[in-house]
C-alpha positions in Angstrom: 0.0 0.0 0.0 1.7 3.7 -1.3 0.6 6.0 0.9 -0.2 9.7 -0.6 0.7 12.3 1.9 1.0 12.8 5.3 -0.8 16.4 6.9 0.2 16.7 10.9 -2.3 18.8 12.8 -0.4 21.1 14.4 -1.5 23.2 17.2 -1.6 26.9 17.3 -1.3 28.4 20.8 -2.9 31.1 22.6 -3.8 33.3 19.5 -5.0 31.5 16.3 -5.1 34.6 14.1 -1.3 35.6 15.0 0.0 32.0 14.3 -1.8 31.8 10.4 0.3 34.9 10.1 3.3 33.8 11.6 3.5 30.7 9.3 2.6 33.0 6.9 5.6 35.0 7.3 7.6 32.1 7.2 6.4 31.5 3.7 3.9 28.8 4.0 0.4 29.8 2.2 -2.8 29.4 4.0 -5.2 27.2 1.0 -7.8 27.4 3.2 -9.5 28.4 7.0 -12.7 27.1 8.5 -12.6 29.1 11.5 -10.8 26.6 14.0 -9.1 24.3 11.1 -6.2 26.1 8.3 -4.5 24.4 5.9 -1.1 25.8 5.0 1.2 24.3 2.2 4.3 25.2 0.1 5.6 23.1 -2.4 5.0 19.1 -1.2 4.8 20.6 2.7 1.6 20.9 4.2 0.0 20.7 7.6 -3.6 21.6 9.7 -2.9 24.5 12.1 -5.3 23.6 14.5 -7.0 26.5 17.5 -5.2 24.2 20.0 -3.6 25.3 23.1 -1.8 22.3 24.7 1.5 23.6 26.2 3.2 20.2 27.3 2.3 18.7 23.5 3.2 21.9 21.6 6.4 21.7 23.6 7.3 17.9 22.6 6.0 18.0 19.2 8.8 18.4 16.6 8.7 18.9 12.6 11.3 18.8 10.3 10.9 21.2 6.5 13.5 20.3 4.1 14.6 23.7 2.3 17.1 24.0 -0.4 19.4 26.1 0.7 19.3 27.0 4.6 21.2 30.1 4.8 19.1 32.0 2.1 16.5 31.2 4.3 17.6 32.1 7.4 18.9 35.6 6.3 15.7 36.2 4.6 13.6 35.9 8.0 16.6 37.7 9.6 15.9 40.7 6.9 12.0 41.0 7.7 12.9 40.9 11.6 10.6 37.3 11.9 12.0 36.8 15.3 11.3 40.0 16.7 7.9 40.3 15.1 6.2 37.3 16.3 9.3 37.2 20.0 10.3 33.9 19.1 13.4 32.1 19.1 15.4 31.2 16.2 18.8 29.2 15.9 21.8 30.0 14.5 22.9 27.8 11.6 24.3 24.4 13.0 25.1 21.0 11.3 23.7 17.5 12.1 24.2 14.1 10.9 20.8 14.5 8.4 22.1 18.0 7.3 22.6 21.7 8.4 19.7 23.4 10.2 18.2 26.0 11.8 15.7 25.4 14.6 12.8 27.9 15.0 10.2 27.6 18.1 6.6 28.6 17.3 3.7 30.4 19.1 2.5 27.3 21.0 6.1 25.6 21.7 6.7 23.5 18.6 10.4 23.2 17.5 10.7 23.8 13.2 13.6 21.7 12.0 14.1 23.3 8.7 16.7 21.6 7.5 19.2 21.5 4.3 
């Protein structure tokens, strides 16, 4: 059996409304919204932001976003000040056996793997 795709729910925190925008701002686009439910894609990623607050899961769930080229995007988030914006943490640039990444916790806790 092939399966097709794979589309994590993934919750949003506190504020729904300021974590569409912040995965916005990362560059995902938001394909639809049915007022507790958003599904956000780019390229082959794609996930359910869900109007979830659930600090201890948030803070244990982790995702990883293959990008092609990690310090483009880095500086381009750097550039639109995404961590000051949204008061989030982001890593610097560090390399691991599966490749080089940069880490980025979200709005509810959830730790972005984006990785080269």
């Amino acid at each position: 059996m092939q399966f097709l795709s794979l589309r994590p729910f993934i919750p949003s925190g506190k504020n729904f409304q300021w974590s569409k925008e912040f995965f916005q701002e990362i560059g995902f686009n938001c394909t639809w919204d049915m007022g507790g439910y958003a599904g956000f894609e780019n390229g082959n990623c794609k996930f359910i932001l869900q109007d979830y607050d659930q600090k201890e899961f948030a803070e244990n769930l982790m995702i990883t976003v293959n990008v092609p080229d990690i310090v483009a995007f880095r500086t381009a988030l750097l550039e639109k000040q995404f961590p000051q914006k949204f008061g989030i943490r982001m890593g610097e640039i560090s390399d691991q056996p599966y490749g080089r990444e940069v880490n980025i916790i979200d709005l509810a806790g959830v730790c972005w793997h984006f990785v080269e």
